[in-house]
C-alpha positions as CSV (number, residue, x, y, z in Angstrom):
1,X,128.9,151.0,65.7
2,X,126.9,148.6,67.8
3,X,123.6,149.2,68.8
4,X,121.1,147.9,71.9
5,X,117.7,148.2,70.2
6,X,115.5,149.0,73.9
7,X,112.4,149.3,74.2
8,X,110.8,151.9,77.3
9,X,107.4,152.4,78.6
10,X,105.4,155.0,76.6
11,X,102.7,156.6,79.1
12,X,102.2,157.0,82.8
13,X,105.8,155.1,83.4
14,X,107.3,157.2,80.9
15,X,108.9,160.6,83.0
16,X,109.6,157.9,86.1
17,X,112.0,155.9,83.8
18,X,113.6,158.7,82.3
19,X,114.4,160.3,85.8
20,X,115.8,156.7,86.5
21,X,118.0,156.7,84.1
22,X,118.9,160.1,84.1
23,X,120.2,159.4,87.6
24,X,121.8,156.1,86.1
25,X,123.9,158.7,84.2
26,X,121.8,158.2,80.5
27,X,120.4,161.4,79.6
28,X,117.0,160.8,77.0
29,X,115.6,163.4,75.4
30,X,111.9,163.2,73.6
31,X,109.2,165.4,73.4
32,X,105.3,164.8,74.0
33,X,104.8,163.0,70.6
34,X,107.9,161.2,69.7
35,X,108.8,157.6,70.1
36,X,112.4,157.7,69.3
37,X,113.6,160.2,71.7
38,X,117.4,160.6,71.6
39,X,120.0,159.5,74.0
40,X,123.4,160.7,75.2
41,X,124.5,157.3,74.7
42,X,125.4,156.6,71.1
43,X,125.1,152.8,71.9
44,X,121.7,153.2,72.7
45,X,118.5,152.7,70.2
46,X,115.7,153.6,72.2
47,X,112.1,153.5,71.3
48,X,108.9,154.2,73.4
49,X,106.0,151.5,72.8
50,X,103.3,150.9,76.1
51,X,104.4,148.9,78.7
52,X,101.7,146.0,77.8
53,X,103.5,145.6,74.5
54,X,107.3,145.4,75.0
55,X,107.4,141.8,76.6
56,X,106.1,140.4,73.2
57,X,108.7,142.8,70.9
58,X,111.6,141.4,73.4
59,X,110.4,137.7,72.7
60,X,110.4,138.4,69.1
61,X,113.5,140.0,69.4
62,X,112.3,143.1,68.0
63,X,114.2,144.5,70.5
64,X,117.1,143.5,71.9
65,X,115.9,144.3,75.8
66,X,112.8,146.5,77.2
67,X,111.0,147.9,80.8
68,X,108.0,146.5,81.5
69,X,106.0,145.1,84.3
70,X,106.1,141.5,85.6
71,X,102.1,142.1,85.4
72,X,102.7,142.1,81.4
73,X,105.2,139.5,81.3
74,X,102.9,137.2,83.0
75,X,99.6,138.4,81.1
76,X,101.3,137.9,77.5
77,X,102.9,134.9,78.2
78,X,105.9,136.1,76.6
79,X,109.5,134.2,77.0
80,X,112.0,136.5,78.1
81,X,115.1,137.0,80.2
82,X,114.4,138.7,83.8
83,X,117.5,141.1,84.0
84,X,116.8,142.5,87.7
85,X,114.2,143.5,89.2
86,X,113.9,147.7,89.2
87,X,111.1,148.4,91.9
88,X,109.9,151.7,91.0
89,X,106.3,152.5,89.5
90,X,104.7,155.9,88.3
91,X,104.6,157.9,91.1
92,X,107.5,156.6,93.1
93,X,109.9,154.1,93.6
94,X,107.3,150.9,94.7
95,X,105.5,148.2,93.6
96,X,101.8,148.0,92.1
97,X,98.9,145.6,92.9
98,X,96.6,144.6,90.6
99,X,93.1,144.1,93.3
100,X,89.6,142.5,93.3
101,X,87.4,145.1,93.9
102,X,83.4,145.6,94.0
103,X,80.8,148.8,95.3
104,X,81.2,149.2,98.6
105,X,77.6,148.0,99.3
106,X,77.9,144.8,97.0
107,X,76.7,140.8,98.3
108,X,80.5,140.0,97.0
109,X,82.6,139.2,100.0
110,X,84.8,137.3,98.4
111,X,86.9,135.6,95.3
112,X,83.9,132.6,95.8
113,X,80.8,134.7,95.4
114,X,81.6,135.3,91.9
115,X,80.7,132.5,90.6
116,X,78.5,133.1,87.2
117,X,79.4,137.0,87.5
118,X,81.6,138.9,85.5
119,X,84.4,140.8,86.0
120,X,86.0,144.0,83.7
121,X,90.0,144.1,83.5
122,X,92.7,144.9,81.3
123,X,94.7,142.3,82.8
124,X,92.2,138.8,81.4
125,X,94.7,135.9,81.3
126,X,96.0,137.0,84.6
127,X,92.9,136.6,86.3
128,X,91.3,133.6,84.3
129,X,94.3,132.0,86.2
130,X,93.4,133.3,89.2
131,X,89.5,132.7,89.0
132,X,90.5,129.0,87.8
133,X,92.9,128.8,90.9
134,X,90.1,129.6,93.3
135,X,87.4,126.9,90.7
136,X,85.5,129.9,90.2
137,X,83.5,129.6,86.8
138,X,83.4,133.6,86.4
139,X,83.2,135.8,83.2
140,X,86.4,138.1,82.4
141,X,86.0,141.0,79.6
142,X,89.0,143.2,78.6
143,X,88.5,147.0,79.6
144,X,89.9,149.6,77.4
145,X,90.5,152.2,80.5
146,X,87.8,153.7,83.0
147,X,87.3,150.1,84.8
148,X,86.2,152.1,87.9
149,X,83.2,153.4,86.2
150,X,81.7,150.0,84.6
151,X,80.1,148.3,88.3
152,X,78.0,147.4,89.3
153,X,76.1,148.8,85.9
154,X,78.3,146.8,83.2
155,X,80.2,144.4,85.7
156,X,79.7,142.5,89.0
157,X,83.5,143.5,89.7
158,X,86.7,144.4,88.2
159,X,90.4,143.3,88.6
160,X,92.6,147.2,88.6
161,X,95.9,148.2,89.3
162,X,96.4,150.4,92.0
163,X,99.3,151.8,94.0
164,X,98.0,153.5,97.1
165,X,94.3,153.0,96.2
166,X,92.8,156.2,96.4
167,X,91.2,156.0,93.0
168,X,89.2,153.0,93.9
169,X,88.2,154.6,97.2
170,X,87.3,158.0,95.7
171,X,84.7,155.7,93.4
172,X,83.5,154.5,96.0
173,X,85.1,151.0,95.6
174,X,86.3,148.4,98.5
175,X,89.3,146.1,97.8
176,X,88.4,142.4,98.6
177,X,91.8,140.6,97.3
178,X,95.1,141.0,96.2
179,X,95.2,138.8,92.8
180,X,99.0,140.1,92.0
181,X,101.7,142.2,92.9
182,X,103.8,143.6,90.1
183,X,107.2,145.1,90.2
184,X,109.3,146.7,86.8
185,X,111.7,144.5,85.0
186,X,114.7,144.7,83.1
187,X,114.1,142.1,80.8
188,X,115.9,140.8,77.8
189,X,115.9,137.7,74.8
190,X,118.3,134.7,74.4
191,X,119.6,135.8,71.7
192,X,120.8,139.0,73.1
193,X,122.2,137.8,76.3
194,X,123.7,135.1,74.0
195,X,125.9,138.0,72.4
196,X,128.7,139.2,73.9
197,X,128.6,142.6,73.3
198,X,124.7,143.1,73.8
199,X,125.5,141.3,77.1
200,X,127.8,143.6,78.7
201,X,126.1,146.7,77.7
202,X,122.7,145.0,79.0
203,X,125.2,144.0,82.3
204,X,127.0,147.7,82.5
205,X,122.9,149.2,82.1
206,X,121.4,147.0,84.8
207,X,124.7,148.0,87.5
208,X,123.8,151.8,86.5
209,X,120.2,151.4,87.0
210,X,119.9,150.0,90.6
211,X,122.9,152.1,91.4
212,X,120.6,154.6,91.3
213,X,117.9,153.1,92.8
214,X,119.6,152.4,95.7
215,X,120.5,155.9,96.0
216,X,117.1,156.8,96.0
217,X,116.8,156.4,99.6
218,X,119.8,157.4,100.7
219,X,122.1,160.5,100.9
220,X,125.7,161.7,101.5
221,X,126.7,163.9,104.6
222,X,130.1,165.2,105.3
223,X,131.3,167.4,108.8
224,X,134.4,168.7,110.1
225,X,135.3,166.8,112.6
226,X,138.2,167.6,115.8
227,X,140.0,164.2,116.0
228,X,139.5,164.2,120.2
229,X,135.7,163.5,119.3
230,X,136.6,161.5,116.0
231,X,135.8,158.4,117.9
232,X,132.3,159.2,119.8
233,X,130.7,160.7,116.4
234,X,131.7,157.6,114.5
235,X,129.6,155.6,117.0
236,X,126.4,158.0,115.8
237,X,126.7,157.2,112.4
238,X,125.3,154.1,111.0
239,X,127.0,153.7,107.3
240,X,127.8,150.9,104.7
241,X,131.0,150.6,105.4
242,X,133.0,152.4,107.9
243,X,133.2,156.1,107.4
244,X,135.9,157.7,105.2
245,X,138.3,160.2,107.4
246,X,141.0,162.7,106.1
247,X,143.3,164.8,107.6
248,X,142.1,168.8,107.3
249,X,145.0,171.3,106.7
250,X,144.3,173.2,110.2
251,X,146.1,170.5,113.0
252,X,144.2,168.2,115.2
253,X,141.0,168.2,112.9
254,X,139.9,165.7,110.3
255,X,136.8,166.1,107.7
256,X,134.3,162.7,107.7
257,X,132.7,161.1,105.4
258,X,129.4,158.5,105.2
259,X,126.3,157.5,103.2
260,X,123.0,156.8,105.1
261,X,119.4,156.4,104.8
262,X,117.7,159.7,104.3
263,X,115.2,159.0,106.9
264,X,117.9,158.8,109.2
265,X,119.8,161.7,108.4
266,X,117.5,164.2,110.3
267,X,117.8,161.8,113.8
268,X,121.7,162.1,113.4
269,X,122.3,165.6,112.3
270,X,121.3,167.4,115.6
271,X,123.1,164.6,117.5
272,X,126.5,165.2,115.3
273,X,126.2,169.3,115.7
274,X,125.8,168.2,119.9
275,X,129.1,166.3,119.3
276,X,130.9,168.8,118.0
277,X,130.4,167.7,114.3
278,X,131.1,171.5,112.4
279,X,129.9,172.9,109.2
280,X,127.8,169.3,108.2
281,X,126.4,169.0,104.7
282,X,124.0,166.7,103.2
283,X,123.7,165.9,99.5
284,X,121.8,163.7,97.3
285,X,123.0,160.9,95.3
286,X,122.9,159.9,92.0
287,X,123.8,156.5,92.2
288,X,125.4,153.6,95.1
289,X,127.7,150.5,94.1
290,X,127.6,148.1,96.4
């Protein structure tokens, strides 16, 4: 049988990605301690290795394709295939920033103040490009975790990733810049993309995937409908494409249809029932095609 040898995020992406593609239709299975969980999918050889890591094992073509962040792509320097972009991070479905960040009471105002200081990170090459960018001459260290902790005692500031902020604020900690904004990839090697097989399956995976991120947002809603107001609840209802209408058994009634944004749903709803919309039910969705 062929195989896909993917590699997945071990750690704080970990229960995110497997809701993803649990939704995608690809149930995975593994326990606290394991790093082969098993897979509905008999196609499928998954194994779970940190995030930092998987660019480099997809470049060496230790596997065939991996999740990771643009944030490690870009800090191991690793030459791989961008399959699509999957914007979703630990806590939701968003994008990450990786932030300059110093005490609230410190002399630093800005990127330029720091020359001859030196700044804690996990992410080094990332910001060594960004300090030389700005031709600031600046010390970068790696951190092994806890960056929050280490100014103004063991650095002047520190580069961290952050996704609302909270942690930075709750130590006391005042964002000056932006230094990169990091979305989850799909990624892939030549050499698999370069094989049929491992191609489609990579191709039929990535169609699953933001199928079911573009559901995400969005939900199903159906209503019983009489045909003499057919035409004045269509106007309410904002939808991809038009609204899918069927003829109900009881004459002179029709059932409807429509996918919308779930923010929208609870504007509509009370505007549908004060059309004459009857018994309306919304549901969630796994997964949209475009």
């Amino acid at each position: 049988m062929n195989k896909l040898k993917i590699g997945l995020p071990k750690g704080s992406l970990q229960e995110s990605t497997f809701e993803l593609f649990r939704k995608a239709g690809i149930k995975i299975y593994a326990d606290a301690r394991s790093y082969r969980p098993s897979c509905d999918d008999p196609e499928l050889d998954i194994v779970l290795v940190r995030a930092q890591e998987i660019p480099r094992y997809v470049d060496e073509k230790v596997f065939d394709c991996g999740i990771t962040g643009l944030d490690w792509i870009l800090e191991t320097g690793a030459k791989v295939e961008e399959i699509c972009d999957l914007r979703y991070a630990k806590s939701g479905f968003r994008q990450v920033r990786w932030v300059l960040a110093v005490p609230e009471n410190s002399r630093i105002k800005s990127v330029k103040d720091l020359k001859g200081k030196r700044l804690a990170t996990e992410l080094v090459q990332v910001v060594r490009k960004y300090l030389k960018k700005n031709r600031v001459p600046a010390e970068v260290e790696f951190s092994w975790g806890a960056t929050e902790v280490k100014v103004p005692e063991l650095c002047d500031a520190i580069v961290e990733l952050t996704e609302t902020g909270s942690s930075l604020r709750a130590n006391k900690l005042k964002i000056l810049e932006e230094v990169l904004v990091s979305t989850t990839k799909f990624i892939a090697n030549s050499s698999a993309v370069k094989n049929a097989w491992k191609k489609e399956k990579i191709e039929n995976i990535t169609l699953l995937l933001k199928g079911a991120l573009a559901a995400e947002s969005m939900v199903g809603l159906k209503m019983n409908v009489e045909q003499k107001n057919l035409s004045s609840i269509v106007k309410i209802l904002p939808a991809l494409k038009q609204p899918t209408v069927s003829q109900l058994a009881l004459k002179g009634w029709v059932a409807l249809e429509v996918i919308l944004d779930e923010s929208e749903a609870k504007e509509i709803i009370p505007k549908l029932k004060r059309s004459g919309a009857q018994g309306i039910i919304e549901y969630p969705l796994n997964k949209v095609i475009p």
